[in-house]
C-alpha positions, 0 to 999 in steps of 0.5 A, a space after each residue: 343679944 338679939 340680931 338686927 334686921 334688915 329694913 322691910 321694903 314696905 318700911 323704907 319706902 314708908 320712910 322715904 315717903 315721910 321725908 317728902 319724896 319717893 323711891 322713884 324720885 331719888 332714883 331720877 335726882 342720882 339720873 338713874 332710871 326711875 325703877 333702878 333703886 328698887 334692885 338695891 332694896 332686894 339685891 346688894 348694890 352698894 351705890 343704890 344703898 347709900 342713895 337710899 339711905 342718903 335720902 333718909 339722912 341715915 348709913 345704909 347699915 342701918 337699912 341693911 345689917 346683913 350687908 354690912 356687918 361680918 361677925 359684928 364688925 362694919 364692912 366698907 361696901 363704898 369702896 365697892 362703889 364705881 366711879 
């Protein structure tokens, strides 16, 4: 069984790119600053996370593996989220 990986950056920004929009732009529609969602590219941060994936209409665990899977079993990170 191999191992899913992460999402390069160049690849979902390419993704977001093909659903009409940008990284940028995604980040000013939540009213974040426009350089803000790039963090949870690099960096956990389950609220950049879900917009992101929100925006390319998939759960963030498929961006991210290694964030949200623990021996093989799906992690509730939006219950870290702060509203």
């Amino acid at each position: 069984m191999t191992k899913a990986r992460d999402w390069d950056s160049i690849d979902i920004i390419a993704g977001l790119r093909k659903k009409g929009t940008t990284l940028a732009a995604v980040s000013r529609e939540a009213g974040l600053k426009s350089d803000s969602l790039y963090n949870a590219i690099f960096r956990p941060w389950p609220k950049g996370e879900f917009l992101i994936a929100d925006a390319l209409g998939i759960h963030p665990s498929v961006i991210w593996p290694s964030r949200y899977f623990k021996r093989g079993v799906l992690v509730d990170r939006k219950a870290r989220i702060r509203k």
